[in-house]
C-alpha positions, 0 to 999 in steps of 0.5 A: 500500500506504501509503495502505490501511494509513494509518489501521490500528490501532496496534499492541500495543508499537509507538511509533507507527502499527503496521502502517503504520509497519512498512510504511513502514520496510520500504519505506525500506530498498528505496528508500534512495539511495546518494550516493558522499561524498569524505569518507565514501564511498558512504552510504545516506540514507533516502527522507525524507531524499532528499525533503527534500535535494529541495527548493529550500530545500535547494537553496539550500545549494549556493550557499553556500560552506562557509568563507565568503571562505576560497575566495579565498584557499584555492584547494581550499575549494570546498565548500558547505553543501549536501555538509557537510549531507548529511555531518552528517545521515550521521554523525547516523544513524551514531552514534545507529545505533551507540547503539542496536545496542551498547545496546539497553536505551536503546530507540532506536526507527527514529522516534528514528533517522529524527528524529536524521537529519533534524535533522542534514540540516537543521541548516545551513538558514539560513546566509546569503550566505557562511555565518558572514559573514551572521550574524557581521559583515553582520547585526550593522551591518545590522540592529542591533536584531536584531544577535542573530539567528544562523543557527540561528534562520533553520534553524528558520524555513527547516525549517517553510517546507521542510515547508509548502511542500513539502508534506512532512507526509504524507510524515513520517507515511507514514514514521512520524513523528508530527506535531507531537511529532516536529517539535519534536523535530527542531527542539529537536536544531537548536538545543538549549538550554545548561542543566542545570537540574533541570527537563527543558526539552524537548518532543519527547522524555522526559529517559530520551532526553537524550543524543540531544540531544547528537548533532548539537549538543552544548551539553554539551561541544561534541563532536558530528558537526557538529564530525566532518564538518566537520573532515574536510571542511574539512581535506580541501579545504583541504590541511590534516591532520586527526588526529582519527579521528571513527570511532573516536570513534562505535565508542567511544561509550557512555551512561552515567547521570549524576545522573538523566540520560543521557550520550555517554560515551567511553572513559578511554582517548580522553581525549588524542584529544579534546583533540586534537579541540579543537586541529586546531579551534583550528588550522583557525581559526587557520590558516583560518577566521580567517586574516588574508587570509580575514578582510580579504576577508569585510571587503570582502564585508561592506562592499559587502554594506552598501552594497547593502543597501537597493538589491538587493530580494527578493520575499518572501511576498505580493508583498512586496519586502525588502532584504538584512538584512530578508530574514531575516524572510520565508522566501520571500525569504531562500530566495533569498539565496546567494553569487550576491548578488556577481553581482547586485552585480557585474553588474546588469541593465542593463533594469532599474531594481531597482538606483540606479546610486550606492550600487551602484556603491560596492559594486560596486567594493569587490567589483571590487577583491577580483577584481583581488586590491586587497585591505584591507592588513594593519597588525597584531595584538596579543594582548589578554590581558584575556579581557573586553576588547572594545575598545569604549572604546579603539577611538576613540582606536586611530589617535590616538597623543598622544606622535608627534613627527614624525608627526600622524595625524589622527583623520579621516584615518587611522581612516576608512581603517583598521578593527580588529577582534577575532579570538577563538581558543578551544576553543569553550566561551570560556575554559573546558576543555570536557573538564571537562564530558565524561564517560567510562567504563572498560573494567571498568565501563562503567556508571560515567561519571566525569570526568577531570581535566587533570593526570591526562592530560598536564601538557603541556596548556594551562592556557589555552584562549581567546585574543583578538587584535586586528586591524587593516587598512587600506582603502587601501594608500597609508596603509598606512604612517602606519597601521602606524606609528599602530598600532605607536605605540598598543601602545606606549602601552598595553602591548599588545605583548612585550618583542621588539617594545617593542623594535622599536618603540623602535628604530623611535622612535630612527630616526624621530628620527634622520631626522625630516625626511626622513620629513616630506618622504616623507610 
């Protein structure tokens, strides 16, 4: 019936392919899949969407944890990229539905719908092995010339491979999308653009759309579903509450004109719980995502993954044979790249001679001591009060403490063992109060967006909302106490530690004097 109809005429008043597109729209509420979600229970996707989670680009997402190295040390966090994916695209099409019943002036069309979904689907395809770690610490030493190529540029790339490869241009059409407009639409939603500047930047829909762009990636002020499912995923797999009720937040939802134009609004009233969105966010890394055990096993993933680098090779287009941190460049080749890289480490083929026994073996065994629980130890964190401080100038001088009068720590003893790193908390817009950049309406005037100061909410809200702590670890715990002590005696020095612990360390100073040398004998 789809095909007889393709080439029908268009319509008088349809955005689209007329009869074509009714026929396809008709048919995809006969054929919609049920999927049963422990987190938003039994869901209908649309028979496109079905096509596309069909595809082994999709399908790569499954062997992609979700939190990356958070499963070694949270028992429940299982999940992978593929469920959260599945989860986003849901909501996408929950809230742009939600949109277009309660305000039918906006004139949100199915195709509109459709489009919004898929971008939700597809916005995680190009995570790499371990999610973030790829991107965020492996990349960035790997390939230092493209140490700002993120996931998001891979998602991209990948959705134009799943559409090649699979053939699923005809299928768009059937349902009534239009090719190319739609595609860029799609794409653009992925990774929008930060910027208000007065020329509207986008492709693939008119600036009468603009807040649909603010569905599945807020550029804006971060609220969007990506945020909704993975707080209530993440907190349901790792045992941790979740106050944030983003039903209640799409039920909310308005669009409002705002100097020309249009967008997500919420409720005056809602105002407190999004606030308290952005603290279970800064919760979960805190006490998850940027957890110290966390961090010090994504460490040892990323280190072995160095050391293979050049040695576990994938086939990419062509023939052609690419190492890890170029595989990002060749679709075919990165489709391939997924958690189980740490069995191809691990366990290598004997038959074969794809890998060299040497740097292998390196890698292998950094990845044996994260099974065997031998993990990089823990030193200590101080917090950098300078927002702009990277460390990069200090870090040389970390473990080279000038005043140690008992203790000599060696600058290519200790700093070849230890590593620091730079753990930022925030509420996802740096330092800024992302509801300075969020708009809301009354009850009484539901037409009229506004913004609302802090002090008008609480004056129990933070004035601070970024904070940067740095990290240390120690790779072999023999040193670990030269390391502490080095490190202990660094805050010192610079002024990076309270007044409780200048204390402690004071108190540890008289002691090691005290009996100075008997720690040169221990040593």
């Amino acid at each position: 019936v789809l095909k007889n109809y393709k080439y029908a005429a268009v319509g008088p008043g349809l955005d689209g392919p007329g009869l074509p597109c009714l026929v396809s729209l008709f048919f995809s509420f006969l054929f919609t899949q049920v999927f049963n979600d422990p987190i938003h229970g039994h869901i209908e996707l649309h028979p496109l969407l079905v096509k596309i989670i069909d595809t082994p680009q999709f399908q790569r997402l499954r062997n992609i944890k979700q939190l990356g190295g958070g499963y070694f040390v949270f028992p429940g966090a299982s999940h992978n990229r593929f469920e959260h994916s599945i989860g986003v695209g849901h909501l996408a099409g929950e809230l742009a539905k939600t949109l277009k019943l309660k305000q039918p002036e906006l004139d949100i069309n199915e195709r509109d719908v459709l489009c919004v979904q898929i971008a939700g689907l597809c916005h995680d395809l190009g995570h790499g092995p371990f999610s973030h770690l790829f991107d965020g610490m492996f990349n960035p030493e790997a390939d230092p010339e493209h140490k700002d190529w993120k996931h998001e540029d891979a998602s991209l790339e990948m959705f134009d491979h799943l559409v090649v490869a699979s053939g699923l241009a005809q299928e768009m059409e059937r349902y009534g999308l239009i090719l190319p407009p739609d595609l860029t639409f799609i794409k653009e939603m992925i990774k929008p653009l930060k910027s208000d500047d007065a020329e509207w930047p986008y492709e693939g829909r008119d600036e009468n759309k603009s807040f649909l762009y603010e569905i599945v990636s807020n550029k804006q002020n971060g609220i969007d579903v990506d945020k909704f499912d993975y707080f209530a995923r993440d907190c349901h797999h790792l045992g941790i509450r979740n106050n944030f009720d983003h039903q209640r937040f799409i039920m909310f939802a308005r669009v409002c004109d705002v100097n020309g134009r249009k967008h997500i609004c919420s409720r005056d009233k809602e105002v407190a719980n999004l606030y308290d969105m952005f603290h279970t966010r800064n919760s979960l890394h805190r006490r998850a995502y940027q957890h110290r055990v966390t961090k010090s096993v994504e460490i040892m993933i990323k280190d072995a993954l160095l050391k293979a680098d050049q040695y576990i090779l994938t086939k990419g287009s062509g023939g052609t044979m690419l190492c890890l941190s170029k595989a990002k460049t060749d679709m075919e080749a990165y489709t391939k790249l997924t958690d189980q890289m740490i069995e191809r480490i691990l366990h290598p083929c004997s038959c074969s001679n794809e890998f060299t026994p040497s740097p292998l073996e390196e890698a292998r065994m950094i990845l044996q001591r994260i099974m065997s629980r031998d993990l990089y130890q823990f030193v200590g964190e101080t917090k950098v009060c300078n927002q702009g401080w990277t460390g990069t100038k200090i870090w040389p001088r970390l473990f080279w403490p000038t005043h140690s009068k008992h203790i000599k720590c060696h600058k290519s003893h200790i700093s070849k063992l230890s590593l620091a790193t730079v753990v930022t908390l925030d509420y996802g817009m740096k330092n800024k109060d992302p509801i300075n950049t969020t708009y809301f309406y009354t009850k009484a005037k539901p037409t009229e967006a506004f913004k609302i100061s802090r002090e008008q909410v609480s004056k129990l809200l933070p004035v601070c909302f970024a904070e940067k702590i740095l990290r240390v670890y120690c790779k072999n715990s023999a040193s670990l106490r030269d390391a502490k002590f080095c490190f202990q005696t660094w805050c010192y020095e610079n002024d990076f530690l309270t007044e409780v612990t200048l204390y402690s360390v004071r108190c540890f100073w008289h002691t090691l004097d005290s009996c100075a040398p008997t720690y040169e004998q221990t040593r």
